[in-house]
PDBQT receptor file of N, H, CA, C and O in Angstrom, charges set to zero:
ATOM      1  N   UNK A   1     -46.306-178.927-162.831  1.00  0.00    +0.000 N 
ATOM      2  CA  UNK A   1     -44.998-178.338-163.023  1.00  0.00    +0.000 C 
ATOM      3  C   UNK A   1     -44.934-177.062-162.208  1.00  0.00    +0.000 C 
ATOM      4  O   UNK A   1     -45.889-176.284-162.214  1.00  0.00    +0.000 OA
ATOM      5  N   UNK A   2     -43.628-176.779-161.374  1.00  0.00    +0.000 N 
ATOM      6  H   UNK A   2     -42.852-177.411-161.369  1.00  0.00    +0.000 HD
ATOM      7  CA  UNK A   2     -43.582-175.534-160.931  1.00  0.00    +0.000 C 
ATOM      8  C   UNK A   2     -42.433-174.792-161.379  1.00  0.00    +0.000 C 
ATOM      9  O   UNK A   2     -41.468-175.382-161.865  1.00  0.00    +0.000 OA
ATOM     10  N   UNK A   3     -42.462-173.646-161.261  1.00  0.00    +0.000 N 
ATOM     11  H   UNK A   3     -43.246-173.166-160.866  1.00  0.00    +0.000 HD
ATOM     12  CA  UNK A   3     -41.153-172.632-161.821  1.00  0.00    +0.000 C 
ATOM     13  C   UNK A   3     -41.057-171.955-160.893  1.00  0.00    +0.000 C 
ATOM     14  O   UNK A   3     -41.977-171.431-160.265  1.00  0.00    +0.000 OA
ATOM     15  N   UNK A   4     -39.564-171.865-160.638  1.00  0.00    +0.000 N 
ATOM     16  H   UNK A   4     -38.817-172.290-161.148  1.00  0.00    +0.000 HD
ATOM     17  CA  UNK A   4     -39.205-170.874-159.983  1.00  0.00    +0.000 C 
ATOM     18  C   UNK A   4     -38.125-170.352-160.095  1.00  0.00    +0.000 C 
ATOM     19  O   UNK A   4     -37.156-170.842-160.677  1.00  0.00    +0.000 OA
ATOM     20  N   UNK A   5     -38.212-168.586-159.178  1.00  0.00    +0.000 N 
ATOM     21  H   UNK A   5     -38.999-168.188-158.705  1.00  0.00    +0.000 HD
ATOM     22  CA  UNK A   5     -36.521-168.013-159.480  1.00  0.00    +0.000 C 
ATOM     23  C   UNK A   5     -35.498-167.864-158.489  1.00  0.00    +0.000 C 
ATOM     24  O   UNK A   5     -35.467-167.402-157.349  1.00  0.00    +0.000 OA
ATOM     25  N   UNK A   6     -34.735-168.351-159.202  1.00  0.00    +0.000 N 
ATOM     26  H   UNK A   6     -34.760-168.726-160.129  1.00  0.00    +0.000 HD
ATOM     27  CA  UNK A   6     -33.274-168.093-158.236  1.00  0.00    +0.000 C 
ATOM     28  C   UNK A   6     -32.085-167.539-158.711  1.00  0.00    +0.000 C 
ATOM     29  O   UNK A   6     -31.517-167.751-159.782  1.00  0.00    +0.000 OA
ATOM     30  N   UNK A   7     -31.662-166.532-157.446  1.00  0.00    +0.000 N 
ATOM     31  H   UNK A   7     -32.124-166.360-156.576  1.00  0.00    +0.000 HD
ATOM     32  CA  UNK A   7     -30.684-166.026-158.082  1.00  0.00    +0.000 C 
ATOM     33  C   UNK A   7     -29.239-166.774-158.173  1.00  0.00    +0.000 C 
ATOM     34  O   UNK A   7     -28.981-167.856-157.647  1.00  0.00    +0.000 OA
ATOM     35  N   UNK A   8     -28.379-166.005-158.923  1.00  0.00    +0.000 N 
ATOM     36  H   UNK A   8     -28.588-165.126-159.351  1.00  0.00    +0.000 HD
ATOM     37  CA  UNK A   8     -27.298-166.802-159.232  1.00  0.00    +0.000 C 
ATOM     38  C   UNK A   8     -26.514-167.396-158.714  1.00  0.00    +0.000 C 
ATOM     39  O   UNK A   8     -25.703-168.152-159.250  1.00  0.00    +0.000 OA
ATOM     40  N   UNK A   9     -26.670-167.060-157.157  1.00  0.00    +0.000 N 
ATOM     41  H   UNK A   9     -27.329-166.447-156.722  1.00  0.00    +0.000 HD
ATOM     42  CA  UNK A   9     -25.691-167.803-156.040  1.00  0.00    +0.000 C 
ATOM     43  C   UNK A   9     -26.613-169.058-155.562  1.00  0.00    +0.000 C 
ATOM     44  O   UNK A   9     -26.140-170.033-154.977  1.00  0.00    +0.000 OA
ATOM     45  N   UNK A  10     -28.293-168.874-155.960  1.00  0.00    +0.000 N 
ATOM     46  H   UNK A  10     -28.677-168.082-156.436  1.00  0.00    +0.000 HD
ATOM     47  CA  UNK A  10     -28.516-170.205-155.162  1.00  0.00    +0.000 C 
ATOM     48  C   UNK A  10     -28.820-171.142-156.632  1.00  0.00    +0.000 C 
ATOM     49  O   UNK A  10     -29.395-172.208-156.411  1.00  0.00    +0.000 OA
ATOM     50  N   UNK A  11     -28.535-170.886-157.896  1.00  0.00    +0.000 N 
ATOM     51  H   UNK A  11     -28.068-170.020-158.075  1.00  0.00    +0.000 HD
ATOM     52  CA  UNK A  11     -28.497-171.785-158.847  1.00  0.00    +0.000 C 
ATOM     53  C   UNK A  11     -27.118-172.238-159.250  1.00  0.00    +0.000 C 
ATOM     54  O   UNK A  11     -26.917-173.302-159.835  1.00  0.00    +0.000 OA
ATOM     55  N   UNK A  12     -26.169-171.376-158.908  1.00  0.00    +0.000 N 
ATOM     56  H   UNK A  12     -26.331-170.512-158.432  1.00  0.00    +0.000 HD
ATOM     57  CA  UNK A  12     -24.972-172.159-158.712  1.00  0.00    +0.000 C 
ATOM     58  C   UNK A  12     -24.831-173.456-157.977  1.00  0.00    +0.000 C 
ATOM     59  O   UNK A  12     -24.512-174.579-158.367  1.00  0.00    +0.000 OA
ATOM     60  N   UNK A  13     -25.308-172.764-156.266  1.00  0.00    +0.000 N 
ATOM     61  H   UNK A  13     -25.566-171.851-155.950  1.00  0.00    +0.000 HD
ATOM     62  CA  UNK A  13     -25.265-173.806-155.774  1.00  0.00    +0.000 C 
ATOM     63  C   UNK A  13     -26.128-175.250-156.351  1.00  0.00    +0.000 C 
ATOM     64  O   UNK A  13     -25.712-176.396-156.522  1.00  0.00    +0.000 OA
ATOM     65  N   UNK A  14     -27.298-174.734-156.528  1.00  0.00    +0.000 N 
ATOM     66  H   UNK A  14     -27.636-173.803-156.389  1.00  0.00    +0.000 HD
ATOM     67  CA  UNK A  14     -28.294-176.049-157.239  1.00  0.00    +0.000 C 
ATOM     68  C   UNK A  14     -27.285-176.927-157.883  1.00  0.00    +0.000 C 
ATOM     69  O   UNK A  14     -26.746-177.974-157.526  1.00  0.00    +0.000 OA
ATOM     70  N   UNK A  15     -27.192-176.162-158.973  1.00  0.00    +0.000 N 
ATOM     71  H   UNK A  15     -27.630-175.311-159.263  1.00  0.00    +0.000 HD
ATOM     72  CA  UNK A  15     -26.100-177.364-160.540  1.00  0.00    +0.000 C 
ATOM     73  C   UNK A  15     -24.758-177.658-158.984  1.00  0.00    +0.000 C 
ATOM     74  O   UNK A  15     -25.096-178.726-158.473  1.00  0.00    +0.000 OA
ATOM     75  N   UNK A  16     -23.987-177.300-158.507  1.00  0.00    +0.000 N 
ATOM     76  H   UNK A  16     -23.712-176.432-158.922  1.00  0.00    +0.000 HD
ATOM     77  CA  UNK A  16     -22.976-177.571-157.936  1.00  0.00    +0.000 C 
ATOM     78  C   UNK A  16     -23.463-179.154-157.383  1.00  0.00    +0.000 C 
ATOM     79  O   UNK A  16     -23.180-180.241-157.886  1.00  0.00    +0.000 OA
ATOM     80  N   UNK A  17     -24.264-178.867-156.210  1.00  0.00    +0.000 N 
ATOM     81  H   UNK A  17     -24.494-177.983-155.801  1.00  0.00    +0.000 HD
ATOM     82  CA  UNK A  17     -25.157-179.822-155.526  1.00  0.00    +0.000 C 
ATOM     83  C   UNK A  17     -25.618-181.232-156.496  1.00  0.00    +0.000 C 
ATOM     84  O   UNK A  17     -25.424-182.405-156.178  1.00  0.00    +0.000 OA
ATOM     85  N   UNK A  18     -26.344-180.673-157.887  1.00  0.00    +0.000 N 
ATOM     86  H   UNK A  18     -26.501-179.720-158.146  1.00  0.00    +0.000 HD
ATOM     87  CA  UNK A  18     -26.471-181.980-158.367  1.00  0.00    +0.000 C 
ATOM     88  C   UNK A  18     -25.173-182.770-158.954  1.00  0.00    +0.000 C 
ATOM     89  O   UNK A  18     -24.982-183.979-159.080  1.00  0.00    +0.000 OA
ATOM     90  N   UNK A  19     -24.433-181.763-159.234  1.00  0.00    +0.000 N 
ATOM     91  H   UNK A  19     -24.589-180.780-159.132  1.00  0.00    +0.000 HD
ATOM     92  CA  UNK A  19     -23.348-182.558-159.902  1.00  0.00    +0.000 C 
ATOM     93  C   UNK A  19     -22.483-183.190-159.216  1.00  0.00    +0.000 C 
ATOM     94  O   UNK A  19     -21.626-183.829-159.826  1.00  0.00    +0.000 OA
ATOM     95  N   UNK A  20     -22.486-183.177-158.154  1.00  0.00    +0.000 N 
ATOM     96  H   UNK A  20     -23.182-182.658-157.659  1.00  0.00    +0.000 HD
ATOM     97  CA  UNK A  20     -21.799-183.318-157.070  1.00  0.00    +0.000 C 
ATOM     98  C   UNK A  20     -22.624-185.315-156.614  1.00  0.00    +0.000 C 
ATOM     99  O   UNK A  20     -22.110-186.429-156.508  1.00  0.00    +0.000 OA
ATOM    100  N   UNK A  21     -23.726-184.902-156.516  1.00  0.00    +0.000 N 
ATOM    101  H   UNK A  21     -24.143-183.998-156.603  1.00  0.00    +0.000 HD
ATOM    102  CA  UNK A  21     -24.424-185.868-156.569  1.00  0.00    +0.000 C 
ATOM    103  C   UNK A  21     -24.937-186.648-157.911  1.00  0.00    +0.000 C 
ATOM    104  O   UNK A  21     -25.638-187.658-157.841  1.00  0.00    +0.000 OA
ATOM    105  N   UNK A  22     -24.527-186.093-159.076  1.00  0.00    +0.000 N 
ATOM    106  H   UNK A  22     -23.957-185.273-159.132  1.00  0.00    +0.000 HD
ATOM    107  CA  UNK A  22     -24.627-186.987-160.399  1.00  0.00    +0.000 C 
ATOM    108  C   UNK A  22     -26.320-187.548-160.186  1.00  0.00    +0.000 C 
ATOM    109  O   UNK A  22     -26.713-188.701-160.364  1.00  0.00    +0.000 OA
ATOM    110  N   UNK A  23     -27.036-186.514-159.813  1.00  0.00    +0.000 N 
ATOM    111  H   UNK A  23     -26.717-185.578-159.669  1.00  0.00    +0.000 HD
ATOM    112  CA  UNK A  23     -28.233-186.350-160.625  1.00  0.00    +0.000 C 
ATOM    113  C   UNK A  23     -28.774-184.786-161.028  1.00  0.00    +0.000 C 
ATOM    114  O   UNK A  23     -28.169-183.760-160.717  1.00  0.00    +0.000 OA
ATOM    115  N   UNK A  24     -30.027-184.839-161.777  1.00  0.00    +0.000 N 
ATOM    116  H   UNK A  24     -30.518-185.672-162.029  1.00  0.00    +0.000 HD
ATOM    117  CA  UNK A  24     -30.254-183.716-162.395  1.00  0.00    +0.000 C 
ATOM    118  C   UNK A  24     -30.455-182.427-161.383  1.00  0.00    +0.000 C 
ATOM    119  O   UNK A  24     -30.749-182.852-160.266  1.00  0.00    +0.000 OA
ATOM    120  N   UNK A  25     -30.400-181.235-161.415  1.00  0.00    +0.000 N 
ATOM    121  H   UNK A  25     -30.161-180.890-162.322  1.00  0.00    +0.000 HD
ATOM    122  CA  UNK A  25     -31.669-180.251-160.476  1.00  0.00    +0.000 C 
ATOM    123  C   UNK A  25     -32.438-180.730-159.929  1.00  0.00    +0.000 C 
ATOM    124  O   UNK A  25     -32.541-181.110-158.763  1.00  0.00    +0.000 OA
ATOM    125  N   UNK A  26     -33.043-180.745-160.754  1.00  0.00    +0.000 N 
ATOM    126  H   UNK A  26     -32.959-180.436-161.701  1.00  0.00    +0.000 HD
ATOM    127  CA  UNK A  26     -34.624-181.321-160.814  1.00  0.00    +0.000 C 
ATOM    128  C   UNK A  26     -35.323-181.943-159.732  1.00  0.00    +0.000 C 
ATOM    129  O   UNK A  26     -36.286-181.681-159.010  1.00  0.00    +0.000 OA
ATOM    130  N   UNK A  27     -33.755-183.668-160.015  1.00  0.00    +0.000 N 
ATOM    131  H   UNK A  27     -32.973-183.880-160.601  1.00  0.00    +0.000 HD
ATOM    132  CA  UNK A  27     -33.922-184.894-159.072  1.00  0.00    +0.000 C 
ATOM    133  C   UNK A  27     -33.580-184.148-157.580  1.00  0.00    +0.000 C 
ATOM    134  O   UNK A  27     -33.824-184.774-156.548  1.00  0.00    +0.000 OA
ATOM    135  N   UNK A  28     -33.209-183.266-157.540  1.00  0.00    +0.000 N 
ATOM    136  H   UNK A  28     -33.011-182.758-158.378  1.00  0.00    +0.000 HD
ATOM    137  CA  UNK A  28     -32.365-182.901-156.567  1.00  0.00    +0.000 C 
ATOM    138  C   UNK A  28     -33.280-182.267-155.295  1.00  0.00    +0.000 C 
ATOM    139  O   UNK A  28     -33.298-182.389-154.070  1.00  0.00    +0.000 OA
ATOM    140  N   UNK A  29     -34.027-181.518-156.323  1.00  0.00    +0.000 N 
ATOM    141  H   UNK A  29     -34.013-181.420-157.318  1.00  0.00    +0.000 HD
ATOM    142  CA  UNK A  29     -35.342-180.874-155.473  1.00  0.00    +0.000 C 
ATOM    143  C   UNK A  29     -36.249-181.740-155.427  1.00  0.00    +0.000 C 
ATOM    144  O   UNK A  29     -37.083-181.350-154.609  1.00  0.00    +0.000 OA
ATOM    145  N   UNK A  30     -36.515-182.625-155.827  1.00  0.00    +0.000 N 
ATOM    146  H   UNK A  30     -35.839-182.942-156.491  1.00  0.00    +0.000 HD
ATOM    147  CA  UNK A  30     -38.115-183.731-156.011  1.00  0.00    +0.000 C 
ATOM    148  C   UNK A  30     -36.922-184.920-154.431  1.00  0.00    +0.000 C 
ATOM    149  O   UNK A  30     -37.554-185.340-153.461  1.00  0.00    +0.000 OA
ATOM    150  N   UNK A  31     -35.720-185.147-154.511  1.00  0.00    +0.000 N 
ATOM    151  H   UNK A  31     -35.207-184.806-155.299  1.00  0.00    +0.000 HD
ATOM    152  CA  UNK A  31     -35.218-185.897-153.457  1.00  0.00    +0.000 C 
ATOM    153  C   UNK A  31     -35.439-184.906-151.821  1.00  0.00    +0.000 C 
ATOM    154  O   UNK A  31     -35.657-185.287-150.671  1.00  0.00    +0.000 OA
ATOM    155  N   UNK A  32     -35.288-183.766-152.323  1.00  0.00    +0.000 N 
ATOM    156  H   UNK A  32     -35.111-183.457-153.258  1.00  0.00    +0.000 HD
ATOM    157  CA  UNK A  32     -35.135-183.094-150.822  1.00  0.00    +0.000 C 
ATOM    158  C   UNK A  32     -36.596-182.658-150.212  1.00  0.00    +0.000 C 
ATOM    159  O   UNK A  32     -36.896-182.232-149.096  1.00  0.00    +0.000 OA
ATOM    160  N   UNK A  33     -37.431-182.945-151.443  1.00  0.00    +0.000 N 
ATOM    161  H   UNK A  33     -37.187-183.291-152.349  1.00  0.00    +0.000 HD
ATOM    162  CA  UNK A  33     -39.176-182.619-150.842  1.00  0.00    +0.000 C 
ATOM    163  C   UNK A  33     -39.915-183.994-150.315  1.00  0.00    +0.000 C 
ATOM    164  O   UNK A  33     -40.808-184.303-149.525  1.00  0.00    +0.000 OA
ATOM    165  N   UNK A  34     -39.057-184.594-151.176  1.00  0.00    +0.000 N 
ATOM    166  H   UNK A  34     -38.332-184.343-151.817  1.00  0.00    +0.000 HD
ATOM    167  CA  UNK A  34     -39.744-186.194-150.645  1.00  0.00    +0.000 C 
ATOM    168  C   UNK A  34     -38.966-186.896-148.638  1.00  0.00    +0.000 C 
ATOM    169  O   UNK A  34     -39.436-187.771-147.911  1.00  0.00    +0.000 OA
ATOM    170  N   UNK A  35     -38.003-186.207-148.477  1.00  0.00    +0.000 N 
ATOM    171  H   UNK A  35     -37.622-185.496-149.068  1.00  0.00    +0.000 HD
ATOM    172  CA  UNK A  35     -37.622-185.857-147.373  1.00  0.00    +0.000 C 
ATOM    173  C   UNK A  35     -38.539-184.979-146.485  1.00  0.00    +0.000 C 
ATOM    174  O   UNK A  35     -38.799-185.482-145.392  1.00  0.00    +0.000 OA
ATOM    175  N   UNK A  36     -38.941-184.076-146.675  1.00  0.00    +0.000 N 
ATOM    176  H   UNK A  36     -38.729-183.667-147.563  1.00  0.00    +0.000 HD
ATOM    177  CA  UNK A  36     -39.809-183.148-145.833  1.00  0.00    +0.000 C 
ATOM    178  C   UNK A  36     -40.478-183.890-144.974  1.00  0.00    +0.000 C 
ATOM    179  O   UNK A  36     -40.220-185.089-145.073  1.00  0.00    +0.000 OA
ATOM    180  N   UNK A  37     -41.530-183.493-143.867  1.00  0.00    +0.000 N 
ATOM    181  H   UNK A  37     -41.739-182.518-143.787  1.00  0.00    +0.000 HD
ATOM    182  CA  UNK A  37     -41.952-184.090-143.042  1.00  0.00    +0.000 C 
ATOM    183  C   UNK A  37     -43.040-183.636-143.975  1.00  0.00    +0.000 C 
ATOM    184  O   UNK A  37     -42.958-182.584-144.609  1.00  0.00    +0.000 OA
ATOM    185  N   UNK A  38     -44.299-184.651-144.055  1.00  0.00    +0.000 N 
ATOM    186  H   UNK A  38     -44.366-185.505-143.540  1.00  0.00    +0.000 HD
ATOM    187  CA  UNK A  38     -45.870-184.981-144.395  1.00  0.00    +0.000 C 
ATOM    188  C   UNK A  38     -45.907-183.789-143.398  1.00  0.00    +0.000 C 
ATOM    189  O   UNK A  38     -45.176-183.388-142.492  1.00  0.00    +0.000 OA
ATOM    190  N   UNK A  39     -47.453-183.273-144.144  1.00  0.00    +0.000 N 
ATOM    191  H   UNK A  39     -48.046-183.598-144.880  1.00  0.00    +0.000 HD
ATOM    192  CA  UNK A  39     -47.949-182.560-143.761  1.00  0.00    +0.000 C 
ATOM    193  C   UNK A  39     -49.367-183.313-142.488  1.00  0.00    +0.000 C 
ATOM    194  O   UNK A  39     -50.040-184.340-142.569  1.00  0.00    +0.000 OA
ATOM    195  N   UNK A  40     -49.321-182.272-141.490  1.00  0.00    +0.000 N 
ATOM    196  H   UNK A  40     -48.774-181.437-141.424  1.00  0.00    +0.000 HD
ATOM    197  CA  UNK A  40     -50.553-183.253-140.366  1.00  0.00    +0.000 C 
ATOM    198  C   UNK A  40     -51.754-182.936-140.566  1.00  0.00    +0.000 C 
ATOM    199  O   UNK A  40     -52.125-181.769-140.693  1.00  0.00    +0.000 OA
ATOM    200  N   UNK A  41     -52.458-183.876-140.615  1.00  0.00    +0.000 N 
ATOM    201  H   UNK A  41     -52.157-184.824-140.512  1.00  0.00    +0.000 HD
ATOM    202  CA  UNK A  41     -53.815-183.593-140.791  1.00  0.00    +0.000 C 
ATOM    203  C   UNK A  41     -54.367-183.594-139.861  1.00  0.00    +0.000 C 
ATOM    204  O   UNK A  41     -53.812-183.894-138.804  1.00  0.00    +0.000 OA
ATOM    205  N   UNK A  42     -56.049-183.155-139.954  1.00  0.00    +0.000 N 
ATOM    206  H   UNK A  42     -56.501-182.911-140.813  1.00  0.00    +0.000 HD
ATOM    207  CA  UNK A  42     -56.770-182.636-139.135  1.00  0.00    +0.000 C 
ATOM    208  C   UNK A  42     -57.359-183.476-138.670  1.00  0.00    +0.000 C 
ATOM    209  O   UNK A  42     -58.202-184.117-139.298  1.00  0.00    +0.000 OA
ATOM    210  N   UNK A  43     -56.987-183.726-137.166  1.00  0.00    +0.000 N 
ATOM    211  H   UNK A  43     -56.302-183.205-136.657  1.00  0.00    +0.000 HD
ATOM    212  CA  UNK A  43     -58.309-185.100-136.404  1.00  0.00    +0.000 C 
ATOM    213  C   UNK A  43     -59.250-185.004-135.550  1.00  0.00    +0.000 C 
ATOM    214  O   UNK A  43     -59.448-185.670-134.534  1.00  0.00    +0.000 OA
ATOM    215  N   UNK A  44     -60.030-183.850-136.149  1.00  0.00    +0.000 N 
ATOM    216  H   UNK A  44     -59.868-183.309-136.974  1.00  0.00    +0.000 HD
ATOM    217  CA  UNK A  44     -61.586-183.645-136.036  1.00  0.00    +0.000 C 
ATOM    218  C   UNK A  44     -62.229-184.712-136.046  1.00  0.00    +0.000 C 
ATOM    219  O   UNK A  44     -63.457-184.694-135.964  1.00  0.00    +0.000 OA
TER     220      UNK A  44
């Protein structure tokens, strides 16, 4: 589990964003990390 803080303009936006998209926060951040590019590993 992670926690974190945000202030009120970027947790607005958060809830705006999910609701907008009719899923939770949550889903919202776990959808936009699973997007990220993989991290590269080392080919030693």
């Amino acid at each position: 589990m992670l926690r974190i803080r945000l202030n009120k303009q970027e947790l607005e936006r958060l809830k705006v964003a999910a609701q907008t998209r009719q899923v939770s926060m949550s889903e919202l951040i776990r959808d936009y990390i699973k997007r990220m590019p993989k991290p590269q590993e080392n080919s030693e």
